[in-house]
C-alpha positions as CSV (number, residue, x, y, z in Angstrom):
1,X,225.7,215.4,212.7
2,X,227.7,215.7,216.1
3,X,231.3,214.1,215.7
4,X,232.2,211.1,217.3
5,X,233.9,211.5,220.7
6,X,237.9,211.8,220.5
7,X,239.9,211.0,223.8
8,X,243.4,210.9,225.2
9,X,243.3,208.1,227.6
10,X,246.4,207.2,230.3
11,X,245.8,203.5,230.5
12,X,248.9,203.0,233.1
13,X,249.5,199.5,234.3
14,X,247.4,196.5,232.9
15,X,246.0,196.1,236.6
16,X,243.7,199.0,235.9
17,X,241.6,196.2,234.3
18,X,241.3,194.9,237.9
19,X,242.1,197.2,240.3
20,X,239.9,199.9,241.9
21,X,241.0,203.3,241.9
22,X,240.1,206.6,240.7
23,X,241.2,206.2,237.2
24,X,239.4,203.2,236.9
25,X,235.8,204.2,238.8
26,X,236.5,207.0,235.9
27,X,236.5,205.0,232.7
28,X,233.6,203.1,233.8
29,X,231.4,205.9,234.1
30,X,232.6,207.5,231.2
31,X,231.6,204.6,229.0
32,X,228.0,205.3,229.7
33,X,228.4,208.8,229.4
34,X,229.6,209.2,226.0
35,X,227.5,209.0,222.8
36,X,227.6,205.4,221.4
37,X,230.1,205.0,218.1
38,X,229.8,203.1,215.4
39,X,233.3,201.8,215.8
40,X,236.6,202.8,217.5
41,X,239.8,203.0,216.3
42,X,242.4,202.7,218.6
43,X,246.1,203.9,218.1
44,X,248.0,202.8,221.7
45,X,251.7,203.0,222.8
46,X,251.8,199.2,222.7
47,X,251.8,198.9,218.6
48,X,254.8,200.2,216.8
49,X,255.7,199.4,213.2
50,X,258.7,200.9,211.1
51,X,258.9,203.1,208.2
52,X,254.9,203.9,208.6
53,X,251.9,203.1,210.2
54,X,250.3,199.9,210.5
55,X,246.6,198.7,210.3
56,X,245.3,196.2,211.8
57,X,241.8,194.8,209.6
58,X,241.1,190.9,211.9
59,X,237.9,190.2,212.0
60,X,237.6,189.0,215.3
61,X,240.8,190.4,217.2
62,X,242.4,188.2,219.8
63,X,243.4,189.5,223.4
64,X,247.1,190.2,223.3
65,X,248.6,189.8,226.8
66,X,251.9,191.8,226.0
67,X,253.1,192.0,229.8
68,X,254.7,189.7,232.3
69,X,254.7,189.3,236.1
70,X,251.6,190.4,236.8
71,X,248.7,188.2,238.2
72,X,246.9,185.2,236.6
73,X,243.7,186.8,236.8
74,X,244.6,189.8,234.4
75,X,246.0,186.8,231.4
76,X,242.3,185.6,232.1
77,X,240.5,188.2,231.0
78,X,238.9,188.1,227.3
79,X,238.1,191.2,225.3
80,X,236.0,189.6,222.2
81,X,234.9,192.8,220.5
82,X,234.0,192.4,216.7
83,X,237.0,194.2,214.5
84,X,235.8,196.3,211.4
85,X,238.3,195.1,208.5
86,X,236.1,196.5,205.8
87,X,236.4,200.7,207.7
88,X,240.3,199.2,209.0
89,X,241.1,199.0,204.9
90,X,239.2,202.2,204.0
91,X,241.5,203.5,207.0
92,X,244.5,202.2,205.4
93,X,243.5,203.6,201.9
94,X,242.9,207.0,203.8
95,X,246.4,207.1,205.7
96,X,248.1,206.1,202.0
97,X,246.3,209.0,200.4
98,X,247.8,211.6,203.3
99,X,251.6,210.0,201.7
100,X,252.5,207.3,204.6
101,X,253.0,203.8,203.3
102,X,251.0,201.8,205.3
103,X,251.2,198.0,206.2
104,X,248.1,195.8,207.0
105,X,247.5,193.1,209.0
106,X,245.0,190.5,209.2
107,X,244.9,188.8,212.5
108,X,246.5,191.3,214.9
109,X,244.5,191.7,217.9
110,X,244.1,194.3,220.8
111,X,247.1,194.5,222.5
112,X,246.7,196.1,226.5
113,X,246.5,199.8,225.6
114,X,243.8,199.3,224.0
115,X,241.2,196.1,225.9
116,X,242.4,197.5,229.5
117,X,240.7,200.9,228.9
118,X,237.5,199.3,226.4
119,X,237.2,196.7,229.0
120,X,236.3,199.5,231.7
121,X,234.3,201.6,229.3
122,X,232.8,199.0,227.2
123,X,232.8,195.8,228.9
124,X,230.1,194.3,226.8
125,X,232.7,193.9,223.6
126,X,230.1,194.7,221.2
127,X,231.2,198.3,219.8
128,X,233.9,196.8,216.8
129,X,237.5,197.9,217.0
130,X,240.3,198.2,215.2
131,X,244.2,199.3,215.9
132,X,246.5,201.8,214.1
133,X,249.8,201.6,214.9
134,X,252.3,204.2,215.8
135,X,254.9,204.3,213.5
136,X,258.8,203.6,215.7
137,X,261.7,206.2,215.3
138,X,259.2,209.2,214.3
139,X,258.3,212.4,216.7
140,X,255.6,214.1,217.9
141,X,255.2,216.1,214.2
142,X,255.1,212.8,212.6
143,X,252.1,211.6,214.6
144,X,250.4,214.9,214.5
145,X,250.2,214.3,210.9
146,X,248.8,211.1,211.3
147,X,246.4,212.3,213.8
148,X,245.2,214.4,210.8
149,X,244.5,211.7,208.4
150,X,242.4,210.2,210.6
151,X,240.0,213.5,211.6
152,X,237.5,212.4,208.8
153,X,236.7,209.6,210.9
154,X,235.0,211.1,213.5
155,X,232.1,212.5,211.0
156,X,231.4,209.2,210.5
157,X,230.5,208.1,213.6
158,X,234.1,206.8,214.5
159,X,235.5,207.2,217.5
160,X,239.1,207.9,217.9
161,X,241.0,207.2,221.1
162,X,244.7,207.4,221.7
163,X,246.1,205.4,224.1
164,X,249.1,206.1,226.5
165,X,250.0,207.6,229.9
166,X,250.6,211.2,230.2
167,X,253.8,210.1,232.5
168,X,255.5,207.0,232.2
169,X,258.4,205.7,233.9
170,X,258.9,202.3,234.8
171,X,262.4,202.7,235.9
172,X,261.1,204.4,239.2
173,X,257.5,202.4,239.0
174,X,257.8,199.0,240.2
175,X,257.5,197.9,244.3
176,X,255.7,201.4,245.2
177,X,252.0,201.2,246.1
178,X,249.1,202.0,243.6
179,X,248.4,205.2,246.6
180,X,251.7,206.6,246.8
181,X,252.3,210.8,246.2
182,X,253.9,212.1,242.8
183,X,257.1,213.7,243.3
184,X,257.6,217.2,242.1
185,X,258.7,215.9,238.8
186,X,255.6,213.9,237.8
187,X,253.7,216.8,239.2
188,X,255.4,219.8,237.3
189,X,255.3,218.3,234.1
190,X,251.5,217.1,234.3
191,X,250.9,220.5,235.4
192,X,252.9,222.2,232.5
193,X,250.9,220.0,229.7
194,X,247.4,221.0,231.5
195,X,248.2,224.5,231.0
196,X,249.7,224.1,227.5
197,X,247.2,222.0,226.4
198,X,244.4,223.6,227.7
199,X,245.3,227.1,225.9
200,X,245.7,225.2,222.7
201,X,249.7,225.9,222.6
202,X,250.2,223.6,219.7
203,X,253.5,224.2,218.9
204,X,254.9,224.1,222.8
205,X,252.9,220.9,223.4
206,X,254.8,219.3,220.1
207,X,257.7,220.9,221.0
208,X,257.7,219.3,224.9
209,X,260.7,217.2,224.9
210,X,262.5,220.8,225.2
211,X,260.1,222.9,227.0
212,X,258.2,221.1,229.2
213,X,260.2,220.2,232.9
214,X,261.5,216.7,233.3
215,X,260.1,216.0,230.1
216,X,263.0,212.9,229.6
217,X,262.8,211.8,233.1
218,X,259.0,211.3,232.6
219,X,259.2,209.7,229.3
220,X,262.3,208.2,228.7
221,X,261.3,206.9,225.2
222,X,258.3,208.6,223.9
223,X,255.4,206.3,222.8
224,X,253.5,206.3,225.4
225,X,253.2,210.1,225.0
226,X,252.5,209.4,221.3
227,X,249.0,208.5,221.3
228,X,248.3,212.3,222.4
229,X,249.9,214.1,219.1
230,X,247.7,211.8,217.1
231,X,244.8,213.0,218.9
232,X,246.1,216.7,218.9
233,X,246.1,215.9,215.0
234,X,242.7,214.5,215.0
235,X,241.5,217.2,216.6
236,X,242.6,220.0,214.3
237,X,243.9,223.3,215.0
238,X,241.1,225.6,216.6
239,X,240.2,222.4,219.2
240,X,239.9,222.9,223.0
241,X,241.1,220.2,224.4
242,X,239.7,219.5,228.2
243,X,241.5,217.4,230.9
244,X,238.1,215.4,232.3
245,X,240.0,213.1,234.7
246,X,243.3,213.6,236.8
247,X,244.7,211.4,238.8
248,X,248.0,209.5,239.8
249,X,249.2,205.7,239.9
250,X,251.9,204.1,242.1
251,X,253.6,207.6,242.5
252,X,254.7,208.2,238.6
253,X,251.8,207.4,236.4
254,X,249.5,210.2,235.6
255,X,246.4,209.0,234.5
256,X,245.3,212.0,233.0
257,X,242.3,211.7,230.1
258,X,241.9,214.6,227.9
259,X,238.9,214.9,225.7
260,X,239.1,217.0,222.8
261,X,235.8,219.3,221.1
């Protein structure tokens, strides 16, 4: 049986939901491209909890709109995919079992990193979804280790996306337009994780926050790189992981989406 699809996606600003551009023409063809999961589990930048991961097991998981100042129209939009509480507590067992204590929630819903993307690349809501948080304080080892208590999933048909922004810096993001050029900085250190990555450096890519240039000024607090170690982690050692879309938002976001074999 062919493993379930396992992605890195930058989900940027919420008005990827409704604005055209590159990254966004991208996730909707890639929804139709990929084989169909059962379900997908989503860990995103937006969810932290402390001391260990969370999970989130709702049944039918409410649209979180956990951003302000941004247009009516994106607070209107409804993401009413089913969740999957019975897999979510099988998921929680699974995470307990690789020795993180794990909370569980019962009415959490999808917060933005996790409906802007789905909305693009399944906008009928009908593949069930569920949320594992990232856990607040711990590193990029940390999350690779939870990345690898979830692998199993993906023989079962699950697929397993972490969501994020390969550069994030809102200090120097608001008032420029969605066309405007990266600076050297944004583009040095996108460059820098392409070639890690894509060589399988494990141990440079955990180790970026010291390696990799500008690494603070592109992330000056690290969760929305997060998502990425838990996929690394998913993925297991001998994967290749493969940039399939590259592309930059209002000067500073790369929205780069990495899909790992």
């Amino acid at each position: 049986m062919t493993k379930a699809p396992l992605l890195f996606i930058s989900h940027g600003s919420p008005m990827l939901a409704l604005v055209d551009s590159p990254a966004h023409r991208f996730l909707r063809e890639l929804g139709t491209t990929l084989p169909r999961p059962r379900a997908i589990v989503m860990v995103s930048a937006h969810w932290q909890s402390l001391n260990g991961p969370s999970v989130s097991l709702a049944e039918a998981p409410p649209t979180i709109y956990d951003f302000g100042g941004f247009p009516p129209a994106l607070s209107q939009i409804v993401y009413p995919a089913p969740g999957a509480p019975g897999l979510a507590a099988d998921v929680a067992v699974q995470i307990e079992h690789a020795g993180f204590p794990v909370r569980r929630h019962d009415t959490r819903g999808l917060d933005h990193g996790a409906w802007v993307p789905l909305s693009l690349m399944y906008p009928d809501a009908d593949i069930p979804v569920f949320q594992v948080s990232l856990i607040h304080g711990a590193g990029p080892q940390e999350h690779e280790r939870l990345g690898r208590a979830l692998a199993s999933l993906r023989d079962q048909g699950v697929m397993i996306i972490g969501s994020g922004s390969l550069t994030h810096n809102l200090y120097e993001f608001f008032g420029q337009p969605i066309e405007s050029p990266a600076p050297q900085w944004v583009t040095e250190f996108a460059d820098w994780m392409f070639d890690h990555l894509g060589r399988n450096e494990r141990e440079a890519v955990l180790g970026y926050r010291e390696q990799a240039p500008f690494a603070a000024r592109n992330h000056p607090t690290e969760e929305h790189l997060l998502p990425l170690f838990v996929a690394m982690g998913a993925a297991g050692e001998r994967s290749q992981p493969e940039r399939i879309h590259h592309s930059v938002e209002y000067g500073v976001l790369a929205m780069d989406v990495y899909a790992f074999s």
